[in-house]
C-alpha positions as CSV (number, residue, x, y, z in Angstrom):
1,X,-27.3,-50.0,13.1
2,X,-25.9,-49.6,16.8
3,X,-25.5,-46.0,18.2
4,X,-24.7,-44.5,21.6
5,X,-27.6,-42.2,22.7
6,X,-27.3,-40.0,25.8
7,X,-30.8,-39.5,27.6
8,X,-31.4,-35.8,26.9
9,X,-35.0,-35.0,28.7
10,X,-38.2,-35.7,29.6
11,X,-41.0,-33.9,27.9
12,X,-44.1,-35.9,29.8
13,X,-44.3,-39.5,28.8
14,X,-41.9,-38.8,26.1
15,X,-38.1,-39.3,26.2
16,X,-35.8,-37.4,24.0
17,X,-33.0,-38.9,23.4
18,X,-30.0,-37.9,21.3
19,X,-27.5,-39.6,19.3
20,X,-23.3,-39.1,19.6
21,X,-23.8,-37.8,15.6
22,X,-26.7,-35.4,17.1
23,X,-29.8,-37.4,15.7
24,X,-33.1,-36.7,18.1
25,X,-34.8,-39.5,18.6
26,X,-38.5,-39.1,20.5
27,X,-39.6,-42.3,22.2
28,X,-42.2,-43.7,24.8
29,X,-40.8,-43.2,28.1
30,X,-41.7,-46.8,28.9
31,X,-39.4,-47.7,26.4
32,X,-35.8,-46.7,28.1
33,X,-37.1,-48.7,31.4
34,X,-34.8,-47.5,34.5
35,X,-32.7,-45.3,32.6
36,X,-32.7,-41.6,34.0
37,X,-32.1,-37.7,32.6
38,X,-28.3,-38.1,30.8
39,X,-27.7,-41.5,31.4
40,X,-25.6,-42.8,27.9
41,X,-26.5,-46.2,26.6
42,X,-26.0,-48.3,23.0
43,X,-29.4,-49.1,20.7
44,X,-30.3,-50.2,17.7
45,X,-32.7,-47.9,15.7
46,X,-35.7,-50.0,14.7
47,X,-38.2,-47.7,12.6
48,X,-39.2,-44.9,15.2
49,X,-38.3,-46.8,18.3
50,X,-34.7,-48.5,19.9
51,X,-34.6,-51.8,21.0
52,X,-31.9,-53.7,23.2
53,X,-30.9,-51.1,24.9
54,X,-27.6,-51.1,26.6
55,X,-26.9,-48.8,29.6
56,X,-23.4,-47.6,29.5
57,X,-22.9,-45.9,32.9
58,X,-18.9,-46.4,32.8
59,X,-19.6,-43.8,29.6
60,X,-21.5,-41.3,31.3
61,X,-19.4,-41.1,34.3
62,X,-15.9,-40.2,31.9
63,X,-18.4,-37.9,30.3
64,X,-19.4,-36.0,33.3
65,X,-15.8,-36.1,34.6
66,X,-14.9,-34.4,31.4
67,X,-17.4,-31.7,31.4
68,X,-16.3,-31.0,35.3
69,X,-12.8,-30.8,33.8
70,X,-13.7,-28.3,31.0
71,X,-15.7,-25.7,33.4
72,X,-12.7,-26.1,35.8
73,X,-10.4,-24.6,33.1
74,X,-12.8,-22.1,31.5
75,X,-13.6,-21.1,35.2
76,X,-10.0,-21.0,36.0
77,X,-9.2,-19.3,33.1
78,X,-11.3,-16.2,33.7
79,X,-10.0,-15.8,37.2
80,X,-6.5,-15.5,36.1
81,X,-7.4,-13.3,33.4
C-alpha cells in the first residue's frame, strides 16, 4: 500500500519517518537517498523498509505555507487580544 510520509528526523544513521495517519516508520538513512529533515514524499511499505520512494516537494511547500499561515493567526490573535 502507498502512503505519504513526511521526513520527521534524524537519530544517527537512522531516519524516522512518519506517516499522514501517524504510523513511525524507522529506516536506514541510506534508504531515503537525497531527501532531507521534513521533506514529504509517497512509499510503499515493504516489511520494515519503503521502496520507490517519491519525493513530493510541491506537498511540503503547501504544507509549510500552511503552518506559516496558522502561527500568523495564532500570533495575531494574541496581539489583538
Amino acid at each position: 500500500m502507498r502512503k505519504i510520509f513526511s521526513l520527521d528526523r534524524f537519530e544517527g544513521e537512522i531516519a524516522v519517518c512518519i506517516s499522514d495517519d501517524d504510523e513511525k516508520l524507522d529506516v536506514p538513512r541510506t534508504v531515503l537517498g537525497a531527501l532531507e529533515l521534513h521533506d514529504v514524499f509517497s512509499a510503499q511499505i515493504d516489511g520494515e523498509s519503503l521502496v520507490d520512494i517519491i519525493p513530493m516537494p510541491e506537498e511540503r511547500d503547501r504544507r509549510i505555507a500552511e503552518n506559516k499561515a496558522r502561527l500568523a493567526r495564532l500570533f495575531g490573535r494574541g496581539k489583538n487580544g
